[in-house]
C-alpha positions in Angstrom: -92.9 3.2 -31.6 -90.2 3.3 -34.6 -92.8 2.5 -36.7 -94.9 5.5 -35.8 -91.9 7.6 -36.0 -91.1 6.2 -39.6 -94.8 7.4 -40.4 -94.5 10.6 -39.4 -91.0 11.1 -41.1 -92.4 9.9 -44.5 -95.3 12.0 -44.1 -93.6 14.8 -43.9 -91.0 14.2 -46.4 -93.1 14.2 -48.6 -95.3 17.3 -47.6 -91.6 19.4 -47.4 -90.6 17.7 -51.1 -93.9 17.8 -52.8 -95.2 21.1 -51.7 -92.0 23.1 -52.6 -91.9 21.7 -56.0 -95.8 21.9 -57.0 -95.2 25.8 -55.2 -92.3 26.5 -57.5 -93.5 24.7 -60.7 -96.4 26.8 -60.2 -94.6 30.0 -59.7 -94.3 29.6 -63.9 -98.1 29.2 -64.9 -100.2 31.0 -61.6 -102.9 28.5 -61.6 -102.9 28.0 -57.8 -102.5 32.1 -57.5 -101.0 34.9 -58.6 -98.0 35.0 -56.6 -96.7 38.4 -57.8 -99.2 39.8 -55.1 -97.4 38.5 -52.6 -94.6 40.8 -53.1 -94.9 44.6 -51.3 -94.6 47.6 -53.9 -91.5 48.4 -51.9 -89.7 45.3 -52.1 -90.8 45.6 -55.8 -89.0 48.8 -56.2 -86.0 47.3 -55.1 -85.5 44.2 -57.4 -84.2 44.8 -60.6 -86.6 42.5 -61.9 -90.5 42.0 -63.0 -92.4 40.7 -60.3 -93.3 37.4 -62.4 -89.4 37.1 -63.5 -88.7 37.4 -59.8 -91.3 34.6 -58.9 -89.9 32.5 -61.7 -86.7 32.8 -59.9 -88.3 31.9 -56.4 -89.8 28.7 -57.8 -86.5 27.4 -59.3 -85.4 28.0 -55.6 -88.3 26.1 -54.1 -88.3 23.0 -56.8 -84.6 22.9 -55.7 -85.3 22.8 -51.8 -87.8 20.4 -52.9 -85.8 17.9 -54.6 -83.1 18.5 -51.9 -85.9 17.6 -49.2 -86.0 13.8 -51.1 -82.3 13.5 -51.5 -81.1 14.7 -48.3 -83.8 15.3 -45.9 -82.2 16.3 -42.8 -80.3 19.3 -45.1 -83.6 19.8 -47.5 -85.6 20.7 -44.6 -83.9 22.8 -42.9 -83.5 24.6 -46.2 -87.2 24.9 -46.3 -87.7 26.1 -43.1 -85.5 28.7 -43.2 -86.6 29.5 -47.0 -90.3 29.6 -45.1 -89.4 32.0 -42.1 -87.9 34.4 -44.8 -91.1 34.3 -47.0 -93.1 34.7 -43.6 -90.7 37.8 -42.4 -91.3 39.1 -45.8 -95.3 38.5 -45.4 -94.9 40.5 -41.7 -92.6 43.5 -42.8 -95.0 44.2 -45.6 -98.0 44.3 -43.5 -100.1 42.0 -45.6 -101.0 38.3 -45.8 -100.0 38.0 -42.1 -102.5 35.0 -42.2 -100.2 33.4 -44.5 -97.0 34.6 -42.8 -98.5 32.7 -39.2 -99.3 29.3 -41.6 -95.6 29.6 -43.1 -94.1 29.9 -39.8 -96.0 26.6 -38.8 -94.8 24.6 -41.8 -91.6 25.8 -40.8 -92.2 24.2 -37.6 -93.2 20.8 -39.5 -89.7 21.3 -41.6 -87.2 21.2 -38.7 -89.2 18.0 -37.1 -88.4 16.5 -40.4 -84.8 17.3 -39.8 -84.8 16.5 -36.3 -86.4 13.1 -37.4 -84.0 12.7 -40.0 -81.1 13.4 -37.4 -83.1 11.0 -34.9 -82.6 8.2 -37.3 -78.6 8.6 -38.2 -78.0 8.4 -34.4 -80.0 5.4 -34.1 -78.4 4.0 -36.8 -75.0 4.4 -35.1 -76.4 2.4 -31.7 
């Protein structure tokens, strides 16, 4: 059984460290997407920034969440999960992409079983 636990944990550490970082690196050169669209005219009146800048700023965010996911995965996931349920809030309140909004939301599922695996494993360490 520890071994398929162990799987699953590496599995998804490195889904929650690799995704975040090829996301973010991205962010810089928009061959996956565009991801200024994903921002609503109205939160784009708000930021004092250009929508690129602004996703430039996001990806720094996520290759940091990324990298945090390798180094401390019980702490790095959680930051991606919440970091996921903001983009998807952000997806809902803006009324588009809500397919993308329901698929972040169940990532951010797959990030807290990462840190509740990653907690799992301290306290069985302790027994």
């Amino acid at each position: 059984m520890n071994s398929n636990v162990d799987l699953v944990k590496t599995v998804l550490k490195y889904t929650f460290g690799l995704v975040p970082i090829i996301a973010g690196l991205d962010k810089f050169v928009n061959i996956l997407t565009d991801w200024s669209q994903y921002i609503s005219s109205g939160f784009s009146e708000l930021i004092p920034l250009e929508a690129g800048t602004f996703m430039m700023i996001v990806g720094i965010i996520e290759i940091i969440a990324g990298i945090l996911v390798f180094l401390k995965p019980k702490i790095g996931a959680l930051v991606v999960m919440g970091w996921l349920i903001v983009i998807a809030l952000t997806l809902v309140f803006s009324g588009h992409y809500i397919d993308v909004a329901v698929r972040d939301l169940v990532m951010a599922v797959g990030a807290f079983s990462l840190a509740k695996l990653s907690e799992n494993k301290i306290e069985n360490n302790r027994a």
